[in-house]
Every structure is written in structure tokens, then in C-alpha cells.
N, C-alpha and C positions, 0 to 999 in steps of 0.2 A: 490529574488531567494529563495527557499524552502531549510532550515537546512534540509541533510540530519544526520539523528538521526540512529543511531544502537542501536537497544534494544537487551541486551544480556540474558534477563530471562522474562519468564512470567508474573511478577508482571511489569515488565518495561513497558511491551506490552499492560497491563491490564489500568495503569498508566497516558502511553501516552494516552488514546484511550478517559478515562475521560477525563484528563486533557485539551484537544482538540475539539473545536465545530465540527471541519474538517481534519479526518487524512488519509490519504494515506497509507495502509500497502503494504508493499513490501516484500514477502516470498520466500527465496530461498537458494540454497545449492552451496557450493565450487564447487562442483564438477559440476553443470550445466553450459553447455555452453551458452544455451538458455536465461539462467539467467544473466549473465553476459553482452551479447550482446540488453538486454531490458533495463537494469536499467539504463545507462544511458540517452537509449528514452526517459523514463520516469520522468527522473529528468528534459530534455529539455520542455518533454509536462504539466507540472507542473510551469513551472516557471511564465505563466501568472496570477496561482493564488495561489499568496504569503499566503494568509489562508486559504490554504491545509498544514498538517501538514505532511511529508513523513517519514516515520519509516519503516527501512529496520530490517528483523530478518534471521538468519540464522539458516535454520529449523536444522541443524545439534546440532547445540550449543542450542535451544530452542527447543528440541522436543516436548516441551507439546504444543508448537505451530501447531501441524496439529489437534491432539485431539478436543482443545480448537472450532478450526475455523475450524474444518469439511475440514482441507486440504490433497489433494490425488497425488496432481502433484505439480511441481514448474518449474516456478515459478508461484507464486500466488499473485492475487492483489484485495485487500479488499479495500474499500472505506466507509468510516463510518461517518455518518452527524447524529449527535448528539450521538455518544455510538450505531447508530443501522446501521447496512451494510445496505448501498444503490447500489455497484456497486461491484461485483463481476468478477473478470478474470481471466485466468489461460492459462499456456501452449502459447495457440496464439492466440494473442491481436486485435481487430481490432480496430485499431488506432481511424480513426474517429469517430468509435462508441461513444469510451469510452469519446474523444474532446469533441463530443455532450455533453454527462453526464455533465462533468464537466461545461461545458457552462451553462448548467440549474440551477446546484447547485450554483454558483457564482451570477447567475441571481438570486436566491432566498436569497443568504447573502451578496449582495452586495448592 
């Protein structure tokens, strides 16, 4: 199963994202419902692959978090294979879309 990680500042964010061949950002605010009611999809649709790295930020507490990654709604989910975004979503998700994604990338580091 994927640690979920809270990164509480930008350099955290900057950090994990080296640190990690494969990370899963997860952007979002207290106050979204929306947000609330995905994250845990997303921890479910992640768990087949344990070298995704999930890091969840909360754009309230990191606001340089929307500047940095160009974000405009939340919640917001970045997917980064190697330091460069491969998978970008926001707002609402198509599930199997994103399944695909990650099935290719797994297929290529696996």
C-alpha cells in the first residue's frame, strides 16, 4: 500500500518529488468536499502500485503550492515520472482514464 505522506511546505513538495522516481501529488483544501470524497479513491486506485509515491499538500497551509504547479482548482492531481508531470487532473477525475495512465507507467518500471 502507498505511505500516505503530508507535505506541509514547498521545499517538502520540491523534496519529495526528487526524492521519488514516481510521485502522485495530491492538491487540496479543508474546506473541499470534493476533495475529501476523492482522496480516498485515490489511495484505493494506487495501491496496485506500491512505486507511486503519494504526497498529499494542502493548498491552504502551502500556498506557494498553486504558483509553483500552475494550480487553479482543487483538488488537483499531478503525477510526476521522473521530476517531470506526466498526468495531470483536476476537479473531476475520469477514473479509468487516469487506471490506463498508471498501467503504462508501471508497464515501463516495472
Amino acid at each position: 500500500m502507498n505511505k500516505h505522506n503530508e507535505l506541509t511546505s514547498i521545499e517538502m513538495v520540491e523534496e519529495f518529488i526528487q526524492k521519488h522516481e514516481l510521485v502522485f501529488l495530491y492538491v487540496s483544501r479543508p474546506e473541499c468536499s470534493v476533495c475529501h470524497a476523492l482522496l480516498p479513491k485515490i489511495r484505493v486506485l494506487l495501491e496496485p502500485y506500491p512505486m507511486v509515491y503519494l504526497g498529499h499538500v494542502d493548498a491552504n497551509q502551502v500556498e506557494e503550492v498553486a504558483s509553483r504547479f500552475l494550480i487553479f482548482t482543487v483538488p488537483t492531481m499531478i503525477m510526476f515520472v521522473e521530476q517531470r508531470e506526466y498526468i495531470r487532473a483536476d476537479r473531476f477525475v475520469h477514473f479509468d482514464r487516469l487506471e490506463e495512465q498508471l498501467q503504462q507507467i508501471h508497464r515501463m518500471y516495472s
